[in-house]
C-alpha positions in Angstrom: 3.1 0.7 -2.9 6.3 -1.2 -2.7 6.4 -4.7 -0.1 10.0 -5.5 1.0 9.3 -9.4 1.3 12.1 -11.2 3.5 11.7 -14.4 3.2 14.2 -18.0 3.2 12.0 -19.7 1.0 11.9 -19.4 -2.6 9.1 -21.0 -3.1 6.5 -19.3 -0.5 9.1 -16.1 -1.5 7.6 -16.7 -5.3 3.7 -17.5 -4.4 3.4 -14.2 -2.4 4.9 -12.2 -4.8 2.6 -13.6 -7.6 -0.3 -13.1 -5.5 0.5 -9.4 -3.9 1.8 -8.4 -8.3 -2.0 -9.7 -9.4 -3.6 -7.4 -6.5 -1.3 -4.4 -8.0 1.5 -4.3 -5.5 5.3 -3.9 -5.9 7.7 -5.9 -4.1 11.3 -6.6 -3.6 12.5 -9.6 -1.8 15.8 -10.7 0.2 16.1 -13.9 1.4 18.1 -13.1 4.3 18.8 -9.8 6.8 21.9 -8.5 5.2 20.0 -8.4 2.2 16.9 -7.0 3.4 19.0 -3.8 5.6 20.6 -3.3 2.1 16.9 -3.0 0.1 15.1 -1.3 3.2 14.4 2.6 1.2 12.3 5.4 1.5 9.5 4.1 -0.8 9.3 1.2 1.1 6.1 1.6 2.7 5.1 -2.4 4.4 8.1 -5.3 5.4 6.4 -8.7 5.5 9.1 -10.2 7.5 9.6 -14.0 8.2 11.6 -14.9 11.3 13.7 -17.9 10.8 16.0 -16.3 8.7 19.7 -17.8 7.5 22.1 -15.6 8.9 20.1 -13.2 11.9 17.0 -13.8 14.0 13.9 -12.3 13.0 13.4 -10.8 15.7 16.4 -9.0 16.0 16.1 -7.8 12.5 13.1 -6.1 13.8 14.6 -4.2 16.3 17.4 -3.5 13.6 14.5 -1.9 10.9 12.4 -0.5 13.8 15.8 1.1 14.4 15.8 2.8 11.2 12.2 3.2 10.0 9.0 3.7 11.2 7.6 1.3 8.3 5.0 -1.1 8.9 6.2 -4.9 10.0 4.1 -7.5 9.6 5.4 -10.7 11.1 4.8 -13.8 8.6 6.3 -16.9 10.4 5.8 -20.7 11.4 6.4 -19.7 15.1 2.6 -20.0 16.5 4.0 -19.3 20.3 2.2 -16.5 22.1 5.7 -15.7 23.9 7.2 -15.2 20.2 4.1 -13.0 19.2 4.9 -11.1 22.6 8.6 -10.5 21.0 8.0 -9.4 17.8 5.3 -7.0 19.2 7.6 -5.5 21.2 10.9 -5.4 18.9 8.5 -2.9 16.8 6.2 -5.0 14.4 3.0 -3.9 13.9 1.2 -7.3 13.3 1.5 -11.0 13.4 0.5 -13.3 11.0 1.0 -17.6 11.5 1.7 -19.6 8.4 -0.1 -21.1 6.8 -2.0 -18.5 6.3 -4.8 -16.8 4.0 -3.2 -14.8 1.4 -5.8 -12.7 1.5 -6.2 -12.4 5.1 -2.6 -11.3 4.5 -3.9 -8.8 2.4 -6.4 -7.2 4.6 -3.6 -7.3 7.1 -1.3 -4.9 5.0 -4.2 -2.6 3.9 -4.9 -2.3 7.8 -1.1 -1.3 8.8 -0.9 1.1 6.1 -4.1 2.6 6.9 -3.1 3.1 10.5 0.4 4.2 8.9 -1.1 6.8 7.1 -3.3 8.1 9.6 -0.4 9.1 12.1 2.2 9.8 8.9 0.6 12.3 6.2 2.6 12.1 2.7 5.8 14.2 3.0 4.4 17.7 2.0 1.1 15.9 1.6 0.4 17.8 -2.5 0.8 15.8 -5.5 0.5 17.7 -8.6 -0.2 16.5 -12.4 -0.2 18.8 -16.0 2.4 20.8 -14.9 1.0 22.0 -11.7 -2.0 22.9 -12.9 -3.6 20.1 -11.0 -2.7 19.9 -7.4 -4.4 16.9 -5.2 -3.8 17.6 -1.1 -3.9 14.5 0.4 -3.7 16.5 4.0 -6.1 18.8 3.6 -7.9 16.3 1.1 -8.4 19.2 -1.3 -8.2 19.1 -5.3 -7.6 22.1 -7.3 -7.4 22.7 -11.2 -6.2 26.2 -12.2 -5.7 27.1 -8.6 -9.6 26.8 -8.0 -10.7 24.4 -5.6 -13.0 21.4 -7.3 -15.9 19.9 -4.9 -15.7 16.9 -4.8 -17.6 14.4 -2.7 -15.4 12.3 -0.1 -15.8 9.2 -1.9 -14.4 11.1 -4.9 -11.6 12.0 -3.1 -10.9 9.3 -1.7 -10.5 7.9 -4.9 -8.4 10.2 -6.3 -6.0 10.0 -3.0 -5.5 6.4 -3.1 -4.6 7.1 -7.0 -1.8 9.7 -5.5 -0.3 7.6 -3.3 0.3 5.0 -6.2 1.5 7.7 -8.4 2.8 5.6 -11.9 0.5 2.6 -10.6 -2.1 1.2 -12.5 -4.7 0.8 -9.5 -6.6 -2.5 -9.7 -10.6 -2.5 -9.1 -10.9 -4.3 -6.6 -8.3 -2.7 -4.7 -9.7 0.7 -5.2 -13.1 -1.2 -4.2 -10.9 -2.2 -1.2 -9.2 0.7 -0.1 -12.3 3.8 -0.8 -15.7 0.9 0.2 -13.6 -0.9 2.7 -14.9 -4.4 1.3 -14.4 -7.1 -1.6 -17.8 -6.8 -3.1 -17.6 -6.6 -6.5 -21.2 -5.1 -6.8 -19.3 -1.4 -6.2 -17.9 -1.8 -9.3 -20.5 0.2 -11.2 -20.6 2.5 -8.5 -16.4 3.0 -8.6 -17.2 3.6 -12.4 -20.1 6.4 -11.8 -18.0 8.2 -8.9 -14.8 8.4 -11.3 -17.0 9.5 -14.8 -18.3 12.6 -12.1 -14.7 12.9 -11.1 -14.2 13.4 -14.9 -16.9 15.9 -15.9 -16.1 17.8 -12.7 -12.4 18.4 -13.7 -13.4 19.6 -17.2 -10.4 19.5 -19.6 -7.6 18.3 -17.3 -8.6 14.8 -16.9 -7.2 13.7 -13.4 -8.2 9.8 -14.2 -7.2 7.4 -16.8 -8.4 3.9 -17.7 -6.3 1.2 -17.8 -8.0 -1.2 -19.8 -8.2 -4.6 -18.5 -6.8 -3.7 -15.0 -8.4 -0.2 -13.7 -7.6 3.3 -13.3 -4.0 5.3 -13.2 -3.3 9.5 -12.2 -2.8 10.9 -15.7 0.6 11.8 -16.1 1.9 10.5 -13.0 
């Protein structure tokens, strides 16, 4: 996942990042709204966005990205007024987040847009395929295939495997994957993550769909 962070401030610009790299995110950051229009892509799936900003109003750089994407906005500012929560609602963001805040409420805040995100926008064509095609994973129809015939998998398996595909070169932290397929921070599911993705293994036979990354968690082969 790639976070376009717009934010003034070096320095709470620098401590986010840090924290969102060590939870396996990407960012890119732009300290004002020129700069953040500019960097504003297709693979940019969440916009943390701060509102006092040098050279627009936040708000208005809302509308201006609402204008142009329907990517997730979550609001991270000092302004604590319910009328400014009110505006950035309805110039297009999704959430609204006070500073200071809890970095990892933060987090649970992003997992939750791009959750709701996803629900209402599937993948583009919703298949991502590894080995040359002879793997396909369908996200949509939350199907995986090897050698055009159709593995059964449980749903937790999938949904392993599809929060791998939507990070497709990522090395997917544990705990996120914990995260994102348990829905909590428990590290007791670790063993379980570990069991669900050896049967995902043995179940896909030769054309191993899962690699470790040691000292950091799992990636899609070959993606």
């Amino acid at each position: 996942m790639r976070i376009l962070i717009v934010e003034d401030d070096d320095r709470v610009a620098a401590a986010l990042d840090a924290f969102l790299a060590r939870s396996g995110y990407a960012t890119v950051r732009a300290s004002d709204g020129a700069a953040a229009m500019d960097l504003l892509g297709a693979d940019t799936e969440v916009v943390l966005l701060d509102l006092g900003l040098p050279d627009v109003d936040g708000i208005d750089l809302c509308r201006r990205i609402r204008g142009r994407s329907d990517v997730p906005i979550v609001v991270v500012t000092a302004r604590s007024q319910v009328t400014e929560r009110i505006k950035g609602l309805r110039a297009g963001a999704d959430d609204f987040v006070v500073k200071p805040y809890d970095v990892h409420e933060l987090l649970a805040r992003i997992e939750a847009v791009t959750r709701r995100s996803r629900a209402v926008r599937p993948e583009s064509d919703g298949v991502v395929t590894i080995h040359g095609g002879a793997v396909a994973i369908d996200l949509v129809a939350r199907q995986l295939r090897v050698d055009d015939q159709a593995v059964d998998l449980t749903p937790k398996e999938f949904d392993i495997v599809a929060v791998l595909a939507r990070y497709p070169g990522v090395a997917v932290p544990k705990d996120r994957l914990i995260r994102e397929v348990w829905n909590t921070d428990w590290r007791g599911f670790g063993h379980s993550l570990e069991v669900h993705v050896g049967a995902i293994r043995k179940k896909t036979g030769s054309h191993r769909v899962i690699e470790t990354v040691r000292g950091v968690g799992y990636r899609l082969v070959g993606s």
